[in-house]
DRENKOL-523252 format. One record per residue (C-alpha): residue in one letter; x, y, z. Coordinates in pm, whole numbers, padded with zeros to 5 digits, always signed. Layout:
# DRENKOL-523252
AXYZ/...
# end
This chain:
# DRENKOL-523252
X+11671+12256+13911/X+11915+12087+13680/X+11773+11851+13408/X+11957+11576+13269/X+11825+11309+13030/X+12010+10966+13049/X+12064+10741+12742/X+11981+10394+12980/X+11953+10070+12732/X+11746+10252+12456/X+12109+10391+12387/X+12132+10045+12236/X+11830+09965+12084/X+11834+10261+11880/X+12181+10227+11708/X+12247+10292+11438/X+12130+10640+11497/X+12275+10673+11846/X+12618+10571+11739/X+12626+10970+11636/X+12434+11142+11894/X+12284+11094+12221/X+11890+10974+12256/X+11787+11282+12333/X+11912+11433+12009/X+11689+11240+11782/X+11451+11425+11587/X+11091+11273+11585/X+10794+11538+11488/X+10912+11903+11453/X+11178+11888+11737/X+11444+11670+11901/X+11365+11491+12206/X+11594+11749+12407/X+11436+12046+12207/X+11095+11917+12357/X+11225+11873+12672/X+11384+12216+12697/X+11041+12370+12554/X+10796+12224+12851/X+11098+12234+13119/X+11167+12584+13038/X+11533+12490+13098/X+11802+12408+12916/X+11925+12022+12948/X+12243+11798+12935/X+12318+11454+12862/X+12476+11094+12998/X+12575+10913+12703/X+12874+10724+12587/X+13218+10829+12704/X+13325+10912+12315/X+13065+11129+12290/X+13055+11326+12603/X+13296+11592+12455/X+13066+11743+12200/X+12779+11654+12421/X+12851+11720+12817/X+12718+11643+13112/X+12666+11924+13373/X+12581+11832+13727/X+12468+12062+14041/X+12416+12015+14387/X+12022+11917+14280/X+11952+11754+13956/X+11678+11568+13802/X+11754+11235+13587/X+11504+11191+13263/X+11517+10891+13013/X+11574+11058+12702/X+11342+10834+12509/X+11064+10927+12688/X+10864+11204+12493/X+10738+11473+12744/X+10372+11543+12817/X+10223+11863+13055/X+10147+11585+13303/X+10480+11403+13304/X+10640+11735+13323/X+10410+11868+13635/X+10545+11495+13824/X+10903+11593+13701/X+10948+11942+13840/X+10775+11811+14213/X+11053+11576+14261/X+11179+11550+14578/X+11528+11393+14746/X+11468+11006+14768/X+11201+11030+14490/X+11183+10845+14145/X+10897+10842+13876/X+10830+10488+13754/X+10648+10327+13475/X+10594+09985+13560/X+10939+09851+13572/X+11145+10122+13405/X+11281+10454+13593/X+11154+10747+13407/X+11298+11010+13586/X+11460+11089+13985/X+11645+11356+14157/X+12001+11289+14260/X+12263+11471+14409/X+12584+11532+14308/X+12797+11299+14408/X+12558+11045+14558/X+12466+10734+14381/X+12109+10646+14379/X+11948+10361+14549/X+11562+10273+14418/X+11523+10001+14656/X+11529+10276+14941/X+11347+10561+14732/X+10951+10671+14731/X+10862+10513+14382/X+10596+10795+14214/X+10438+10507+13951/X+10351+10693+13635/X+09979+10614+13544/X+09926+10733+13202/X+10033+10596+12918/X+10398+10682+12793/X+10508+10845+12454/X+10866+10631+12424/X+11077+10515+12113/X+11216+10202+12182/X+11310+10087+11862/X+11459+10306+11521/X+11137+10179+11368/X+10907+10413+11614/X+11086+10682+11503/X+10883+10714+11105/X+10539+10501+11321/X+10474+10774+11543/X+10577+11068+11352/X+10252+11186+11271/X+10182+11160+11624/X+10476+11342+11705/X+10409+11613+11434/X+10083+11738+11583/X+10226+11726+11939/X+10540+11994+11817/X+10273+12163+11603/X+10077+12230+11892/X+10336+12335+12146/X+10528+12569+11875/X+10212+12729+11715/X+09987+12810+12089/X+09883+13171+12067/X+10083+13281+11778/X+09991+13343+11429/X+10142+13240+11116/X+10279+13459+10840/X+10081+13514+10577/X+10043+13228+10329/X+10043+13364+09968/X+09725+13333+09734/X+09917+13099+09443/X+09946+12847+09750/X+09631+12636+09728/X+09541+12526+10095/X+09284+12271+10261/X+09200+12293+10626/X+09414+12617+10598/X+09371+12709+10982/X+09617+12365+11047/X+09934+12535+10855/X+10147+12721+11021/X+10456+12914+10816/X+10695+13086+11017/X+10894+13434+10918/X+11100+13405+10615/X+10976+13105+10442/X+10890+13097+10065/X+10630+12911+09911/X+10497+12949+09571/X+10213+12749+09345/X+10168+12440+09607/X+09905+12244+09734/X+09893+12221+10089/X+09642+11998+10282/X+09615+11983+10600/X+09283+11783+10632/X+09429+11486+10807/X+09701+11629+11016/X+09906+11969+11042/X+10184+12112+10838/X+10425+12288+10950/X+10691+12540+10755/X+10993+12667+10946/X+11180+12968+10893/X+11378+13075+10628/X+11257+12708+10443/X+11120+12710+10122/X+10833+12496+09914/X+10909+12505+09574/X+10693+12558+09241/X+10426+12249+09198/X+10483+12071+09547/X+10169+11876+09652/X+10204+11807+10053/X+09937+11606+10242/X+09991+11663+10663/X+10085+11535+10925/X+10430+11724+10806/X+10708+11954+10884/X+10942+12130+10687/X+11211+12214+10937/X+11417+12585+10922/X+11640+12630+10629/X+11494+12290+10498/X+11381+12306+10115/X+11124+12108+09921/X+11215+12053+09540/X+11010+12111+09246/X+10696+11907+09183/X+10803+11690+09498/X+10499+11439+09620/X+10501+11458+10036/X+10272+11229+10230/X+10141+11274+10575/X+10343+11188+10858/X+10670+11324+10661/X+10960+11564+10881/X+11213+11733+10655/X+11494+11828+10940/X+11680+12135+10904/X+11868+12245+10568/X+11816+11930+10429/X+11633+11947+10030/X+11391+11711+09935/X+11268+11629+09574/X+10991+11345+09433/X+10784+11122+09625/X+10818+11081+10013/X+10587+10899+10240/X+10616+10874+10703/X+10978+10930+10677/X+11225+11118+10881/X+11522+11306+10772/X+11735+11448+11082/X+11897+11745+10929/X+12117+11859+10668/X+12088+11548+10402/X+11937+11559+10040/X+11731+11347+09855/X+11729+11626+09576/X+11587+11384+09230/X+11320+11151+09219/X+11281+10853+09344/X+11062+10705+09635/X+11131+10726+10005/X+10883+10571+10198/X+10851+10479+10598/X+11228+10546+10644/X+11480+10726+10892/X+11749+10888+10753/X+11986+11084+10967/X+12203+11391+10843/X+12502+11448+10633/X+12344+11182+10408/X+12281+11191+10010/X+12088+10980+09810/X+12162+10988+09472/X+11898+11072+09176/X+11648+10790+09136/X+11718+10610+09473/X+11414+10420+09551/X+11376+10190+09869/X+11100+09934+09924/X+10823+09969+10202/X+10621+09650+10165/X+10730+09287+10124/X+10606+09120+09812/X+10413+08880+09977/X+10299+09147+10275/X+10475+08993+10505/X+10580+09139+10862/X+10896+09298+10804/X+11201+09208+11005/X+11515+09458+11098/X+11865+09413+11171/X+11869+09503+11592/X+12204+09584+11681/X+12067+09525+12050/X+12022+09120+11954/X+12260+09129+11665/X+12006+08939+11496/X+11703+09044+11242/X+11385+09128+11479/X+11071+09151+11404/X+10922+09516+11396/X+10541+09418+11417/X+10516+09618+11078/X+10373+09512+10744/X+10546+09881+10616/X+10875+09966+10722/X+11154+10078+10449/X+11497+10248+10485/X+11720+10297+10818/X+12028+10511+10697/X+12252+10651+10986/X+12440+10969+10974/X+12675+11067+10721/X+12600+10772+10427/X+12598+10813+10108/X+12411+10616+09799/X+12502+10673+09438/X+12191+10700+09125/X+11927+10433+09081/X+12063+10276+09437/X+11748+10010+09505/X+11712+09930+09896/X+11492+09619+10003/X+11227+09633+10243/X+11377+09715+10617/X+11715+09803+10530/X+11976+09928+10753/X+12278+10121+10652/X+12521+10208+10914/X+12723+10555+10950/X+12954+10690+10672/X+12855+10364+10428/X+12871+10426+10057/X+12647+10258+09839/X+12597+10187+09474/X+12635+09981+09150/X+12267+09788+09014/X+12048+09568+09196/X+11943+09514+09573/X+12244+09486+09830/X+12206+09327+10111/X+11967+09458+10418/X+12217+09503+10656/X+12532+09719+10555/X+12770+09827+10794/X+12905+10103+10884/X+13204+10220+10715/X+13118+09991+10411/X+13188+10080+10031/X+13032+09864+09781/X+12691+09716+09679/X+12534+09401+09557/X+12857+09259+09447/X+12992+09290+09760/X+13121+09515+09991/X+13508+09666+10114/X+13568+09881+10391/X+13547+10235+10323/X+13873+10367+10504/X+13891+10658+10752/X+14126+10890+10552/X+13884+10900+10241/X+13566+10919+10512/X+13714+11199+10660/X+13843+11391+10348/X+13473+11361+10238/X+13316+11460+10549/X+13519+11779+10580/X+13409+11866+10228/X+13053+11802+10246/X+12969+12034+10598/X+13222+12258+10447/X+12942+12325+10191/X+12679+12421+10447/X+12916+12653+10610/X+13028+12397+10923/X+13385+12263+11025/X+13452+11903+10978/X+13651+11953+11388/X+13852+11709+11577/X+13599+11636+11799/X+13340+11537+11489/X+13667+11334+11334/X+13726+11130+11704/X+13343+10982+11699/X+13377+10910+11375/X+13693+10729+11460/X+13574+10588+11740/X+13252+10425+11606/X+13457+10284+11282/X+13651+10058+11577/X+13343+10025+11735/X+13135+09851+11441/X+13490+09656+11286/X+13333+09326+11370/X+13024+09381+11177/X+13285+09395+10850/X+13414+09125+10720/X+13747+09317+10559/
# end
């Protein structure tokens, strides 16, 4: 069968991260949402998403395929529904189509299907919010599925460990004089990372392949570290895609962060509200600030931003793709994409210096800065021109 996970409306809901990437390429827990999908499918995957993004991520369709909303987290029993569907069947949850077999070439018509209604309760992001709330949630779920009936490499004595039988370090990772505990939730090392001299790391976490924890960084429990990305001081239930650095000190708390990002040394962001109120976040869905049910909720920084030293983010800020950000006090809590600037305002940030940086920074990991990366980048600086005022 051919597997194909569909954007729908969380496409939407979860911009600014999705401006970049499909749904199913978010990172939540150890893996993406394809990577999970691939893992309990036992098949590779494609994607529906927007038309400027189809050409670095494709669709593929057979004769028979299968339809799965990407923000929908996989489970054994989901899965077991999934691969039994039949033509003219569709697996619903409540109101919302989680997955259906098509084929190619025919539309689908749910008033005329057999409607399979999903019973259990769903693992689904709706909102960029769920992405740092259910981490730790999402850590043990990867840890599990990644670390069933295999043993990890051999953790060495100067690493001081608590509930050592819930750490799992795969081939090729380095880790020297840190305390690991895994009392309240697993951690897990990926190859070839490393976990530098006087690291103290509480679990739920996961230190991705390639990815590197600084000196003396402080990592609290429902924390992902994507891959090659280096992190240094104090991080609490945050997610960093892949290849970005927060390298200095400075606190990151209850944030997303996707990749090709920096944050400059001493960058600190606020998690709470001073008088602990719910915190609100700009919804590019409503175009207006919604309310995230949170009383914690810090940074949203989409891919490929950039803040300079002692940058200070407000509680629930959102930062759109390729922004760059610095100067003294708090900007604002929404900056768009493309923006250059800070609390004394903001210009836009235009494409030839975006791209001239771009190409230089993935040039340093050993990746091309390609037409095809250029032409989304393009593409969402029209797309997100109204949110600028310049």
């Amino acid at each position: 069968m051919n597997y194909i996970l569909f954007d729908g409306a969380s496409r939407n809901s979860l911009l600014p991260f999705t401006y970049t990437r499909p749904v199913a390429d978010i990172r939540i827990g150890i893996l993406t949402i394809r990577e999970k999908w691939e893992h309990y499918l036992g098949s590779t995957t494609t994607t529906v998403t927007e038309n400027y993004l189809s050409d670095k991520f494709p669709m593929v369709e057979l004769a028979e395929n299968v339809m799965i909303h990407a923000a929908v987290l996989p489970s054994e029993s989901l899965v077991a529904k999934i691969k039994n569907l039949k033509e003219n069947q569709a697996i619903f949850k409540e109101e919302e189509a989680i997955a259906f077999y098509t084929s190619e070439g025919k539309e689908v018509d749910f008033e005329t299907c057999e409607i399979i209604n999903f019973e259990e309760d769903l693992f689904q992001i709706k909102h960029p919010w769920n992405i740092f709330s259910l981490n730790a949630k999402a850590i043990q779920q990867d840890f599990d599925l990644l670390t069933k009936g295999r043993k990890s490499a051999v953790i060495p004595d100067t690493v001081h460990c608590f509930n050592k039988e819930n750490i799992f370090v795969e081939q090729g990772a380095k880790l020297t004089l840190a305390s690991l505990n895994a009392t309240d939730g697993p951690i897990y090392i990926g190859k070839d990372a490393e976990i530098m001299e006087g690291c103290m790391v509480r679990g739920p976490f996961a230190l991705c392949d390639h990815a590197t924890l600084k000196m003396g960084a402080k990592i609290y429990g429902g924390t992902t570290v994507g891959p090659h990305s280096k992190v240094g001081g104090e991080v609490n239930n945050t997610v960093i895609f892949g290849f970005s650095n927060k390298g200095h000190d400075g606190f990151l708390g209850n944030s997303v962060i996707g990749e090709w990002c920096n944050l400059g040394a001493d960058t600190n962001n606020s998690n709470l509200k001073n008088n602990y109120a719910e915190v609100k976040l700009w919804s590019y869905e409503t175009e207006r600030f919604a309310k995230t049910g949170l009383q914690f909720c810090g940074l949203m920084m989409a891919d490929h931003s950039k803040c300079g030293i002692n940058t200070m983010f407000n509680t629930g800020t959102v930062v759109g793709v390729s922004a760059n950000i610095f100067g003294g006090n708090f900007p604002r809590n929404f900056i768009p994409s493309f923006s250059w600037g800070g609390s004394a305002g903001f210009t836009t940030y235009k494409m030839n210096k975006v791209n001239e940086v771009a190409k230089a920074v993935m040039k340093r990991r050993g990746l091309a800065y390609n037409l095809q990366e250029q032409n989304i980048l393009e593409h969402v600086f029209k797309l997100s021109a109204k949110y600028r005022n310049n």
